[in-house]
C-alpha positions in Angstrom: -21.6 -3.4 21.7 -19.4 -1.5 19.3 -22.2 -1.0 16.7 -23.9 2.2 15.4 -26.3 1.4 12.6 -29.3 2.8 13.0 -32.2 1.5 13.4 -33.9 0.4 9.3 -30.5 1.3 8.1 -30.5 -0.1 4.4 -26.9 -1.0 3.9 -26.3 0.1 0.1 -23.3 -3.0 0.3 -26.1 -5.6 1.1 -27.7 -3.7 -1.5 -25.7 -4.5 -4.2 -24.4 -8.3 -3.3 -27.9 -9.1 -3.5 -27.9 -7.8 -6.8 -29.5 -4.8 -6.4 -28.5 -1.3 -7.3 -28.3 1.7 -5.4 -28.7 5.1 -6.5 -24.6 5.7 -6.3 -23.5 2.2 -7.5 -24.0 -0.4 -9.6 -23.6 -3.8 -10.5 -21.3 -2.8 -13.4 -18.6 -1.4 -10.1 -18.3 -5.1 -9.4 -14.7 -5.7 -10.3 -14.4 -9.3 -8.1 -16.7 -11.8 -6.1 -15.3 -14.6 -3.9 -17.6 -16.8 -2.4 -16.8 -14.5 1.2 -15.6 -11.0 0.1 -16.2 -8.4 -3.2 -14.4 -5.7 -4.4 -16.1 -2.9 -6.6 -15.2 0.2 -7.5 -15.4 3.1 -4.9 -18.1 6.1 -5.7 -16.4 8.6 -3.5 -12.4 9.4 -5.4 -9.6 11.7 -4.2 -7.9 14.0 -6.9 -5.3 11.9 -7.7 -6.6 8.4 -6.8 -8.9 7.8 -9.2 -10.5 4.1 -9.4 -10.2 3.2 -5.9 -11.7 0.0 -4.6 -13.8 -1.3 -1.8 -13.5 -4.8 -0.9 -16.2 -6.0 1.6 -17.7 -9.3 3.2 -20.6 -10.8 1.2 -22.6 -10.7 4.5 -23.4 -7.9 6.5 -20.5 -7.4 9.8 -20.8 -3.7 10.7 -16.9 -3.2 11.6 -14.1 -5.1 12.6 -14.9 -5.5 15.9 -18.0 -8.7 15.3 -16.0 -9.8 11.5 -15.8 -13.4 11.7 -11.9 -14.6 11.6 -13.3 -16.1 7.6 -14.5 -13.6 6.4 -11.5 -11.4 7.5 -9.1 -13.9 6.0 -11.5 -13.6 2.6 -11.7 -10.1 2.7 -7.7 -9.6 3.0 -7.1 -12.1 0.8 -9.3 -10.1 -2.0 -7.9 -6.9 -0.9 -4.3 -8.4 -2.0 -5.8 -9.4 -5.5 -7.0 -6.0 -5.9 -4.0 -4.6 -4.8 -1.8 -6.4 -7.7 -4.3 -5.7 -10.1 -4.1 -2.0 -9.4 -0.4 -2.1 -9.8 -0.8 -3.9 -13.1 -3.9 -2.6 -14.9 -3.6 1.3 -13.6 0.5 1.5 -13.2 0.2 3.0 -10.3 3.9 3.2 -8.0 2.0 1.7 -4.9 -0.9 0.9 -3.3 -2.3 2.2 0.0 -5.1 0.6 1.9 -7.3 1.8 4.9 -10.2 0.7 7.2 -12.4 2.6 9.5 -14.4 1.7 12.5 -17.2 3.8 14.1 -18.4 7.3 13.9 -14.9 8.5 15.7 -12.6 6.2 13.2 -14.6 8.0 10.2 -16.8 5.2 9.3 -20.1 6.5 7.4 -21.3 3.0 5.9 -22.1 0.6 8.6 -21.1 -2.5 6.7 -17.1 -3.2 6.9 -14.8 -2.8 4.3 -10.9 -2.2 3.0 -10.5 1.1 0.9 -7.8 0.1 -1.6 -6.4 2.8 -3.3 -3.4 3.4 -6.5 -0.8 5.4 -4.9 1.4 7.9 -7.0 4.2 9.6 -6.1 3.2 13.4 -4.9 -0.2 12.6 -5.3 -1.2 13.9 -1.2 -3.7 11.9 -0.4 -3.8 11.8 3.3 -3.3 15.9 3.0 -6.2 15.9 0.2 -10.4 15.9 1.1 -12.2 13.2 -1.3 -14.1 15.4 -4.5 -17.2 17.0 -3.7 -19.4 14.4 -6.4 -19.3 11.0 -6.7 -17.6 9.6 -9.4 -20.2 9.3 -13.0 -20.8 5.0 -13.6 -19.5 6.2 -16.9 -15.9 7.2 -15.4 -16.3 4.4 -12.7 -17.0 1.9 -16.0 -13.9 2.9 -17.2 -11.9 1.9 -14.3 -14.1 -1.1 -13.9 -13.1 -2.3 -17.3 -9.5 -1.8 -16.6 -9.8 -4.3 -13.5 -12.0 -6.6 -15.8 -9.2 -6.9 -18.4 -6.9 -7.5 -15.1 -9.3 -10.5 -14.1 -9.9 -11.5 -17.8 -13.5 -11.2 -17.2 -15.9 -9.8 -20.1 
């Protein structure tokens, strides 16, 4: 009813939690897999929020509209995590999250998810347009690794 993915769409998140890769991410953006929900690190950054994260369900629920109640709870419950291991591995002064549903709610990947981003004071991103390239998986690694250390995960 609510749902615009067209029709063969490859979903790059199913993509990727079947452990494939995608030509903009990677298995190495994984920062965190429940048994419901995963967080990786974002492709697409804004000037001054660098490193954001993603959290989606492990199986594919276009928007918010048809998410099951448990994989909402999962997916919330990872975006928290995520959000505390910003604060700690990145120092950021806050955390911001955000969620889109539809063409008219600026969703352009047809599998839901939670941006989660590091918030600094001045740093305009609600007045700022994401950067024009995706992040390298070498800067993205970098970020990934800080999360890792965060997690204690090798």
């Amino acid at each position: 009813m609510h749902n615009h993915e067209p029709p063969g769409y490859t979903c790059p998140f199913c993509v990727l939690l079947a452990s494939g890769e995608t030509e903009i991410n990677s298995q190495r953006d994984i920062v965190l897999r429940t048994e419901l929900a995963t967080a990786l690190i974002s492709p697409r950054w804004w000037p001054h929020n660098l490193g954001h994260v993603l959290v989606v369900p492990n199986a594919h629920h276009e928007n918010l509209y048809d998410l099951p109640h448990e994989y909402g709870h999962a997916v919330h419950d990872v975006v928290r995590e995520i959000a505390i291991a910003l604060k700690t591995a990145y120092g950021c002064a806050g955390v911001s999250t955000r969620q889109h549903n539809e063409p008219a709610g600026d969703q352009d990947v047809w599998h839901h998810h939670v941006h989660v981003f590091p918030r600094y004071p001045g740093d305009d991103l609600y007045g700022s347009e994401p950067c024009r390239q995706f992040a390298s998986p070498q800067r993205r690694r970098y970020y990934a690794a800080l999360l890792a250390r965060h997690f204690n995960v090798s």
